[in-house]
KOLKE-219522 format. One record per residue (C-alpha): residue number from 0; x, y, z. Coordinates in pm, whole numbers, always signed. Layout:
<nodes>
resi = NUM east = X north = Y up = Z
...
</nodes>
This chain:
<nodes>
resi = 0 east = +376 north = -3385 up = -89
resi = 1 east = -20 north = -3303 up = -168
resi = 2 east = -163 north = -3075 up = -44
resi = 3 east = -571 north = -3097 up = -64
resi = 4 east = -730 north = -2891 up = -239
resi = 5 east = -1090 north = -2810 up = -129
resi = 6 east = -1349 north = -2635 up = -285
resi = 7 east = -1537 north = -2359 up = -84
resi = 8 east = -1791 north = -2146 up = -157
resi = 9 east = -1767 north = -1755 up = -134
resi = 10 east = -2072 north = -1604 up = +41
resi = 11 east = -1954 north = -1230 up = -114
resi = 12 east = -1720 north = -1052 up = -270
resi = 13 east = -1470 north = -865 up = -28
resi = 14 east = -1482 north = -599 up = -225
resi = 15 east = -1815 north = -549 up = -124
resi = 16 east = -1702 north = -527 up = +208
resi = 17 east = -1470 north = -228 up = +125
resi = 18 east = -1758 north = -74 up = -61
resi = 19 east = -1967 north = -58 up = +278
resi = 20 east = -1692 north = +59 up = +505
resi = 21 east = -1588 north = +371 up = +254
resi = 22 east = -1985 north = +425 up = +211
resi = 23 east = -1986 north = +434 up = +583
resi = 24 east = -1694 north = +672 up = +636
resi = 25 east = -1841 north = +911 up = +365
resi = 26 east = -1466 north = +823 up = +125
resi = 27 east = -1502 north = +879 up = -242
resi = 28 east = -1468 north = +590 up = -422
resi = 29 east = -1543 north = +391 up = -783
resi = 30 east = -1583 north = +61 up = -821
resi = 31 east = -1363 north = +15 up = -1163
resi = 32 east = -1515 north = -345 up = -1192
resi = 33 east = -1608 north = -622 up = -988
resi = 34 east = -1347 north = -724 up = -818
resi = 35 east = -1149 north = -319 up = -785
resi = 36 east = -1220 north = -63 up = -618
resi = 37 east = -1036 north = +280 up = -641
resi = 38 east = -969 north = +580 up = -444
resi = 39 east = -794 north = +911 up = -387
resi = 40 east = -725 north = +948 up = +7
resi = 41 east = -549 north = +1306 up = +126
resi = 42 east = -243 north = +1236 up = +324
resi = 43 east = +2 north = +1503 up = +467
resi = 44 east = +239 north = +1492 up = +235
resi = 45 east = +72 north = +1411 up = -86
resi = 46 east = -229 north = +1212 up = -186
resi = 47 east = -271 north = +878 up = -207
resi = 48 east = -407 north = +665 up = -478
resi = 49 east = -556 north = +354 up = -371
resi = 50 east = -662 north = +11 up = -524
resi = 51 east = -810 north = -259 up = -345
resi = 52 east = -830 north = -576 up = -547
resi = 53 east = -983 north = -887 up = -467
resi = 54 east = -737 north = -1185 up = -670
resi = 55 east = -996 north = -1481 up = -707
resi = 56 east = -698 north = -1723 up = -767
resi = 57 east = -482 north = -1692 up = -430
resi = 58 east = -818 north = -1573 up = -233
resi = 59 east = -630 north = -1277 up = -185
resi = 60 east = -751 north = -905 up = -81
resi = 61 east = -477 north = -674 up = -233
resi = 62 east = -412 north = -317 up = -165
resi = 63 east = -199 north = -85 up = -385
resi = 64 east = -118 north = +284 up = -271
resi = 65 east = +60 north = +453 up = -541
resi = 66 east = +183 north = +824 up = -485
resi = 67 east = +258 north = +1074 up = -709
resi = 68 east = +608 north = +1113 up = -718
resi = 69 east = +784 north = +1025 up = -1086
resi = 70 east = +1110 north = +885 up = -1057
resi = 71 east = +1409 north = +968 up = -1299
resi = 72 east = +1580 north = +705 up = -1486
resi = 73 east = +1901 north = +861 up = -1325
resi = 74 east = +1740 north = +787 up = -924
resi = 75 east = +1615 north = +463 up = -957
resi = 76 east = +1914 north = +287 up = -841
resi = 77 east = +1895 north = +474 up = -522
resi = 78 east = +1505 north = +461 up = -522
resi = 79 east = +1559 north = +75 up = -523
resi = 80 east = +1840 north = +100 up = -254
resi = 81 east = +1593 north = +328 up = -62
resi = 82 east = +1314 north = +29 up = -92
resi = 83 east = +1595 north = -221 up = +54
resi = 84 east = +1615 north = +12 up = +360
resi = 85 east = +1225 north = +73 up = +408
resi = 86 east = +1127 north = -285 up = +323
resi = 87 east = +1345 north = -392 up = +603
resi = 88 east = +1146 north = -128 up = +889
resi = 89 east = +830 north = -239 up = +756
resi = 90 east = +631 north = -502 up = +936
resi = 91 east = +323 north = -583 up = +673
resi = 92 east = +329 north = -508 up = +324
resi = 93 east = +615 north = -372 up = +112
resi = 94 east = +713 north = -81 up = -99
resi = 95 east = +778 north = -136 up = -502
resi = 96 east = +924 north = +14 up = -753
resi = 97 east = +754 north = -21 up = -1135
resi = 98 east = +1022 north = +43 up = -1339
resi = 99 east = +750 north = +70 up = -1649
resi = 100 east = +587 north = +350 up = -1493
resi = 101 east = +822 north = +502 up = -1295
resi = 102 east = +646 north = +500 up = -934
resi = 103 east = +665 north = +405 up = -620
resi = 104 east = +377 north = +166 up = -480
resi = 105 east = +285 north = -1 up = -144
resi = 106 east = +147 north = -298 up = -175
resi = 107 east = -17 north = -544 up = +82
resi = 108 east = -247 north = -835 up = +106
resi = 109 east = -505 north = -991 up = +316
resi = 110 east = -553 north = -1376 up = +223
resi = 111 east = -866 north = -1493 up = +253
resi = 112 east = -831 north = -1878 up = +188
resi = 113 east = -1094 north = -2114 up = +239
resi = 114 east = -1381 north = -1919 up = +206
resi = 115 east = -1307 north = -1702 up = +494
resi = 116 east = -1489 north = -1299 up = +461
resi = 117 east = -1302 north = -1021 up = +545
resi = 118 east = -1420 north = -769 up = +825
resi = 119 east = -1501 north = -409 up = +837
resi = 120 east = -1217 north = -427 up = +1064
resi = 121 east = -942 north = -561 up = +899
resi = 122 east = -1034 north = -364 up = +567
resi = 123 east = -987 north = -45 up = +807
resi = 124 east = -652 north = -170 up = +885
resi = 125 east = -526 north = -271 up = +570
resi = 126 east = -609 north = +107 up = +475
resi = 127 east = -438 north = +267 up = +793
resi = 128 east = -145 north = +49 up = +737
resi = 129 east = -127 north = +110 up = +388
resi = 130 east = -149 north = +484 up = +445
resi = 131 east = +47 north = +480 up = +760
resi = 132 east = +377 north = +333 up = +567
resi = 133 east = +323 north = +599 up = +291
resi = 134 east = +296 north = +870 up = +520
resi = 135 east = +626 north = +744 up = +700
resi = 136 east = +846 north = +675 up = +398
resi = 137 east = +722 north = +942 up = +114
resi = 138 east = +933 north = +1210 up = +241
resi = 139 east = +1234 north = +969 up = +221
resi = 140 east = +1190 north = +932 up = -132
resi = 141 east = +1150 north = +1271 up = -224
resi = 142 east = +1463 north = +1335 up = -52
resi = 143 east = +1630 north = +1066 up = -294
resi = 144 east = +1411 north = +1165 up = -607
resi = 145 east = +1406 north = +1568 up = -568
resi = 146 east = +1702 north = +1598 up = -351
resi = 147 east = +1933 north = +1369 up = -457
resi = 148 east = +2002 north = +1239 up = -84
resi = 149 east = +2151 north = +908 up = -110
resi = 150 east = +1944 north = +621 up = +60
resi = 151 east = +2097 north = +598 up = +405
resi = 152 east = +2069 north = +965 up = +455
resi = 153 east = +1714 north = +994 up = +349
resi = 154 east = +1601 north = +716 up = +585
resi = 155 east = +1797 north = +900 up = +869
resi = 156 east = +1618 north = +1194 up = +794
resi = 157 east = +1285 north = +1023 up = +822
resi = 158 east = +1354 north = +793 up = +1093
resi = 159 east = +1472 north = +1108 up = +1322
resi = 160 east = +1271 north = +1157 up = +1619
resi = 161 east = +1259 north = +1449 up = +1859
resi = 162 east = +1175 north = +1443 up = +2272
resi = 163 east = +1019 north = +1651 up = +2472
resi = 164 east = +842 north = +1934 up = +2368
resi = 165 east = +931 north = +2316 up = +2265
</nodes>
């Protein structure tokens, strides 16, 4: 099978598009290089590092949240059993573990193919997802990291929801 390959002409870079819509909500941010852009976002539990990355090759617009929270060479097995769990609850994107560095990431992309510009919109989303999935699972692994909860129990913990009010 071929598929056709067709060459189409980018009117801007996405990240530019990023770079207007944390401009307009008054974020911090530094554009690392052309095609990154970087920034620390406050969340309730912890803050929030976060990459945006336009990949040229797959017309892709990736999104990296990494969160400070180190894990032990002793945890990771249940770190990665704790990913198998959360992976499976989340609808876009996906949690990884990087072995090299220790850490926790969630990663997501937007593609982009055929020339096709990203909007204020969607970039606003791909944040609030991003963040939203952090803020959901982070507690679940510090519960396996710092309180050496097995996986199951951590997501339980999470996942608990009360009714009613106080």
């Amino acid at each position: 099978m071929n598929l056709l390959q067709l060459e189409t002409e980018r009117h801007s870079n996405p990240v530019d598009v990023i770079e207007f819509v944390a401009a307009a909500n008054d974020w911090a941010f530094e554009r690392s290089g052309e095609d990154e852009l970087a920034m620390t976002v406050e969340g309730r539990w912890t803050d929030y590092n976060v990459s945006f990355s336009w990949m040229e090759d797959w017309e892709a617009l990736h999104i990296a949240s990494a969160f400070d929270l180190k894990v032990p060479a002793f945890r990771a097995t249940e770190v990665t059993r704790l990913l198998a769990q959360v992976n499976a609850q989340v609808l876009m994107g996906h949690f990884d573990y990087w072995d090299e560095e220790d850490v926790v990431i969630f990663r997501q992309s937007l593609l982009l193919s055929g020339g096709a510009e990203p909007t204020n919109r969607q970039v606003e989303m791909l944040l609030s997802n991003g963040l939203d999935s952090c803020e959901a699972y982070f507690q679940a692994f510090q519960f396996v990291v710092w309180s050496g909860m097995d996986a199951k129990s951590a997501m339980a913990a999470v996942l608990f929801e009360t009714h009613g009010e106080a």
